[in-house]
N, C-alpha and C positions, 0 to 999 in steps of 0.2 A: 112250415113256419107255424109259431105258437102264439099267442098274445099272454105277454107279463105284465106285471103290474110291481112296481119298487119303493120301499119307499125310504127316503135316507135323511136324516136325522145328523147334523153338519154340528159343530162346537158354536157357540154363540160369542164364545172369545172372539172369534176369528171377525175383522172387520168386515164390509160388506164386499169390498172386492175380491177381498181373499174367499171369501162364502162364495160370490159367483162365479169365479176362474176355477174353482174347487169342484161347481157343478157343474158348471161348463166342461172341465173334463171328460164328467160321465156322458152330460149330453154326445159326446162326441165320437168315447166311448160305443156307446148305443148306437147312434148313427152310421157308426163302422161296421159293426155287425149286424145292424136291422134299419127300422123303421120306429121313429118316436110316434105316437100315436097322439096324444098329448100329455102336456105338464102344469100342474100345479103345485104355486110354490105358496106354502102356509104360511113363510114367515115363522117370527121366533114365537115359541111357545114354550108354556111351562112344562118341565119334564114333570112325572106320574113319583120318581123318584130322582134322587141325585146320583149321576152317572160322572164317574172320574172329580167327584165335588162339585159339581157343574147343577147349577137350577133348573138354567134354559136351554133351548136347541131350535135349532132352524129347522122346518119338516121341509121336502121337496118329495114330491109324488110323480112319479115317469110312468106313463104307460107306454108299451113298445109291443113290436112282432120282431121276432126272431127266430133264430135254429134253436134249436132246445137244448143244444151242446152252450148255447151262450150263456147263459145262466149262474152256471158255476163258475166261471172265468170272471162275472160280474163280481161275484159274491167274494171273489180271491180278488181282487182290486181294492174291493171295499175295505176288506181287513189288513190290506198291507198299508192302508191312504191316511198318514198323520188326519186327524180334521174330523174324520167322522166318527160318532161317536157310536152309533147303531144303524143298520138297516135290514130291510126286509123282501123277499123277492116271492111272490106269487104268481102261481098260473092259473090264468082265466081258464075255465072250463069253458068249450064251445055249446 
């Protein structure tokens, strides 16, 4: 088991339920294959630049332990999942 760290960047279009059923997902996601370690959710912030013409974006930040095969299969969710607009998956170094 590894400890990761993710962080996803959701559309700001999206109202708040649709934002949390959207992260609730992944939490779930994650829970199936591991352990959530904790989460924090930043709420909408301005993006750095405009992504798809979009200003803002909702950040949500997951720390988790899992198999190290998990990872990529995250990262292939993320990119097929209408809603998100970027995210990010790192590994803690022990």
């Amino acid at each position: 088991m590894a400890k990761y760290e993710t962080m996803l960047i959701t559309s700001a279009a999206l109202d708040e339920e649709a934002t949390a059923a959207l992260v609730g997902k992944f939490k779930t996601l994650i829970e199936n294959n591991g352990t959530i370690d904790s989460i924090d959710e930043w709420g909408k912030r301005r993006l750095a630049y405009p992504i798809n013409d979009e200003e803002e974006g909702v950040y949500t930040v997951i720390n988790f332990t899992s198999e190290p095969s998990f990872p990529a299969e995250l990262d292939r969710v993320y990119k097929i999942t209408e809603g998100v607009m970027r995210s990010l998956i790192v590994a803690h170094e022990e």
